[in-house]
C-alpha positions in Angstrom: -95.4 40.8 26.5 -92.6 42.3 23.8 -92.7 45.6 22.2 -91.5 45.1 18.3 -90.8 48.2 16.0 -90.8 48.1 12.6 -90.2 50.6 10.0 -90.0 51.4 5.8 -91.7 48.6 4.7 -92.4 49.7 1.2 -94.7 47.9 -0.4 -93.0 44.9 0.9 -95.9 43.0 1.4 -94.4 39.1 1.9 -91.3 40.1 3.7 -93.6 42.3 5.9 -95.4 39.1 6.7 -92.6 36.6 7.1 -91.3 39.2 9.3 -94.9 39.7 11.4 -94.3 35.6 11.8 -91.0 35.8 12.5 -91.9 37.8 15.5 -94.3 35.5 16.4 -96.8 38.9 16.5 -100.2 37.6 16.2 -102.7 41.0 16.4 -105.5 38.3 17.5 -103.2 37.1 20.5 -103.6 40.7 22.5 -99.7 40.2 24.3 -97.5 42.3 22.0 -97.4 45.5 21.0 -96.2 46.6 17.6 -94.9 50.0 16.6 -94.5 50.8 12.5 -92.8 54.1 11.8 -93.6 54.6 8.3 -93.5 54.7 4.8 -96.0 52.0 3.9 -95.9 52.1 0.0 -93.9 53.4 -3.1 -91.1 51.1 -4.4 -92.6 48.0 -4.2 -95.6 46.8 -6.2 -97.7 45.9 -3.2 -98.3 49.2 -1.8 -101.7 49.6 -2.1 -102.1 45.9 -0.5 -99.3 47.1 1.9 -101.7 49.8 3.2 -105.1 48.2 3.3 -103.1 44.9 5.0 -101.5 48.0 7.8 -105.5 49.6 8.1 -106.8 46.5 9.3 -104.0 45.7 12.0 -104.2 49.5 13.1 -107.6 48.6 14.2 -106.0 46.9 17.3 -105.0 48.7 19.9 -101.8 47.6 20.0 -100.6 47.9 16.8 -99.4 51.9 16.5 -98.8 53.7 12.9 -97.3 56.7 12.5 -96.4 58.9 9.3 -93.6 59.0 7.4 -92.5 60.9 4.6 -93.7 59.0 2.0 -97.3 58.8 3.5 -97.0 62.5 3.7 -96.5 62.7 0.1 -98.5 60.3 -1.1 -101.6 62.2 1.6 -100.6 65.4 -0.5 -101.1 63.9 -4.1 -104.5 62.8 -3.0 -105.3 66.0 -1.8 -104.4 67.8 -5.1 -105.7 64.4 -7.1 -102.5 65.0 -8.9 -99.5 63.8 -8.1 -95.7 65.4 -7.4 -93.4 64.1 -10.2 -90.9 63.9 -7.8 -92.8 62.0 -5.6 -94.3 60.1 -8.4 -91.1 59.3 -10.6 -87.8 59.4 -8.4 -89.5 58.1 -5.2 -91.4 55.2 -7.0 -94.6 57.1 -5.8 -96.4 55.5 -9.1 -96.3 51.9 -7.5 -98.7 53.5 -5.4 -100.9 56.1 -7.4 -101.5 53.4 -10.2 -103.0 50.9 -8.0 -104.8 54.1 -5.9 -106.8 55.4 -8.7 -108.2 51.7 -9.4 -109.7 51.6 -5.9 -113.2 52.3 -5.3 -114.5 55.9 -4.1 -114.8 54.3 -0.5 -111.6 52.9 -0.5 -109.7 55.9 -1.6 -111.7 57.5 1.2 -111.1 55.7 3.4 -107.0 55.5 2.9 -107.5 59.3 2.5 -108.9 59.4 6.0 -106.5 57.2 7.7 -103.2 58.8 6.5 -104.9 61.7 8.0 -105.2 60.3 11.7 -101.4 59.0 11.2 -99.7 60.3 14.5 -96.1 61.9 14.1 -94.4 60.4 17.2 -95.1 57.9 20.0 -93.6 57.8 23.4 -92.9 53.9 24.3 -91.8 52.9 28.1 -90.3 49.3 28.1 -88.9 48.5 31.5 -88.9 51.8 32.7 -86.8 52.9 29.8 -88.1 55.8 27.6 -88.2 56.1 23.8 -89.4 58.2 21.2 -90.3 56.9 18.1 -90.5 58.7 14.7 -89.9 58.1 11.2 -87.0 60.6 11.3 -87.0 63.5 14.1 -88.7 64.1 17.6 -92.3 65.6 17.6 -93.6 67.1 20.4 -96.8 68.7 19.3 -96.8 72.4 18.8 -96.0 73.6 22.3 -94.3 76.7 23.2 -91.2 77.4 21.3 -90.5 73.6 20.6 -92.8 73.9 17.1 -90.1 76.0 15.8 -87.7 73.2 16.6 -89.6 70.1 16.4 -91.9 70.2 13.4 -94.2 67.9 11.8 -91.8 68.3 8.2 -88.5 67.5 10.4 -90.8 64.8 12.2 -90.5 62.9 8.3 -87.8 64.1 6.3 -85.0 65.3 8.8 -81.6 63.3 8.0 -80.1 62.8 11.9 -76.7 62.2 12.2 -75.0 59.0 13.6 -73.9 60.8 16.7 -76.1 63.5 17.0 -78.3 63.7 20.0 -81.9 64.4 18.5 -83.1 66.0 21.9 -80.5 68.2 21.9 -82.9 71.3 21.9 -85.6 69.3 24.4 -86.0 70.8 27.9 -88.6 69.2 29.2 -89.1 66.6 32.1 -88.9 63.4 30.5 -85.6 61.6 30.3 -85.4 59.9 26.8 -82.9 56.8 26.5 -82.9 57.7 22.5 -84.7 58.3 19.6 -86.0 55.1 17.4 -85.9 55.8 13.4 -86.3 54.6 10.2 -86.2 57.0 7.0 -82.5 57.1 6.2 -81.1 53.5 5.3 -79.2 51.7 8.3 -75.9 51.5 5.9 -75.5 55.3 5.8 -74.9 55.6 9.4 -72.2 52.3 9.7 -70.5 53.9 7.2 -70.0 57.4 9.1 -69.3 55.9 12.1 -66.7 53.4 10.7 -65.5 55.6 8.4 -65.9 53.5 5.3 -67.3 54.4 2.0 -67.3 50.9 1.0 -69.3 49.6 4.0 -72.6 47.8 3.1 -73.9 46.4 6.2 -77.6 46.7 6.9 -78.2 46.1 10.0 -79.9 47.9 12.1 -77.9 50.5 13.9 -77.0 51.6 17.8 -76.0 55.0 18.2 -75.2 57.0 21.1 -78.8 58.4 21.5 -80.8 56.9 18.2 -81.6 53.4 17.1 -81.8 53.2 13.0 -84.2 50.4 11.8 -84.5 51.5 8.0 -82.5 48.5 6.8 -83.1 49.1 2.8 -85.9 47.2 1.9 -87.4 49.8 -0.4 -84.8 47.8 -2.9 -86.1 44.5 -3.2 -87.7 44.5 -6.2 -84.6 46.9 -8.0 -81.6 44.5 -8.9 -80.0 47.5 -10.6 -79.2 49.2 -7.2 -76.5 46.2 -7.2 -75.0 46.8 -4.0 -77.9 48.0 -1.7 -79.9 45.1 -3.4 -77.8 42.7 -2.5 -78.1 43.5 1.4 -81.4 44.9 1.6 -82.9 43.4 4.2 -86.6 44.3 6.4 -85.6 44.6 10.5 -87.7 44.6 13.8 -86.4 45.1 16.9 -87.5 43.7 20.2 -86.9 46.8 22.5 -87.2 44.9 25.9 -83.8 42.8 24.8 -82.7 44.8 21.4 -82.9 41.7 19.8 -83.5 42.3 15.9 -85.1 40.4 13.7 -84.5 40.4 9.5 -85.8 39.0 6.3 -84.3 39.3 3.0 
């Protein structure tokens, strides 16, 4: 059996399936377990697809989805039935809202009541090695004084640092080997670690206490970002040998 993360798909509909065969992940099959850390939809023009296609594999057991912050916004919009410009315009959230408001009642329901049930953080244990995974920042659930801390908003939006330890403020009794991401693109962090401005590698990254998965795929449809275009790629990692897997 091999334990495959994934995360910031996008709307990335056929690179999310190359990727799945890639993998070799098969939901029928019942070996592998499959861990997607969020943001389904906005920027690309399959997000509505994206979504229903991730409902139907979160039916299996195996296959775990948790929110990001794009799901949180989008989640919010619905609730208001109006939706945030900024979510709307600068974070491509009308790829999604278009597409949204052509579905049927049951369908919008139905997406409505599964971005609800979208967990905030997973524990995995491969080979006796613990990880958290979260699309940005640990979540522990609102218990004692670690809600202060640990929140559902830092859960999706908090920006981690390339050597910060994310647990740093976790006393509790389980011993994490690090923190699995995706939310800020993978080329951010090679860049503060290597100390280049001009680095443009996206790959996904190994940090002293987090592995970054977000390897820029929002992009692929927006030639004009030149630079992250070029190298945008979608990443899965293996966790039992770290082996990762792209497609561009």
């Amino acid at each position: 059996m091999s334990t495959y993360v994934i995360s910031d798909i996008h709307g990335a509909l056929e690179q999310f399936l190359l990727l799945l065969s890639s993998i070799g992940f098969d939901v029928s099959s019942g070996e592998d377990e499959l861990y997607l850390l969020g943001d389904y939809a906005d920027w690309g023009t399959r997000s509505i697809e994206t979504i229903g296609y991730i409902m139907d594999l979160d039916e299996s057991p195996r296959v775990h989805c948790l929110a990001g912050n794009h799901d949180i916004m989008f989640l919010h919009a619905i609730e208001s039935d109006y939706p945030d410009l900024i979510w709307y315009e600068a974070n491509k959230g009308y790829k999604t809202w278009i597409d949204y408001e052509r579905l049927a009642d049951t369908n919008k329901k139905a997406i409505y009541q599964w971005l609800l049930s979208l967990a905030f953080s997973v524990d995995i244990c491969v080979e006796n090695r613990l990880y958290m995974a979260a699309h940005a920042y640990p979540y522990f659930g609102n218990r004692g004084n670690l809600g202060r801390i640990y929140t559902k908003n830092e859960a999706v939006w908090h920006r981690v640092q390339y050597d910060e330890d994310p647990f740093i403020n976790y006393h509790g009794k389980k011993k994490y080997e690090g923190l699995i991401i995706g939310h800020t693109p993978t080329s951010y962090f090679h860049c503060k670690r290597n100390g280049r401005k001009d680095n443009k590698a996206n790959e996904v990254f190994f940090g002293k206490k987090i592995i970054a998965i977000d390897c820029g795929a929002k992009v692929f449809e927006y030639p004009e970002f030149e630079a992250e275009y070029e190298n945008a790629r979608l990443a899965a990692i293996r966790l039992e040998d770290e082996k990762c897997f792209y497609v561009r």
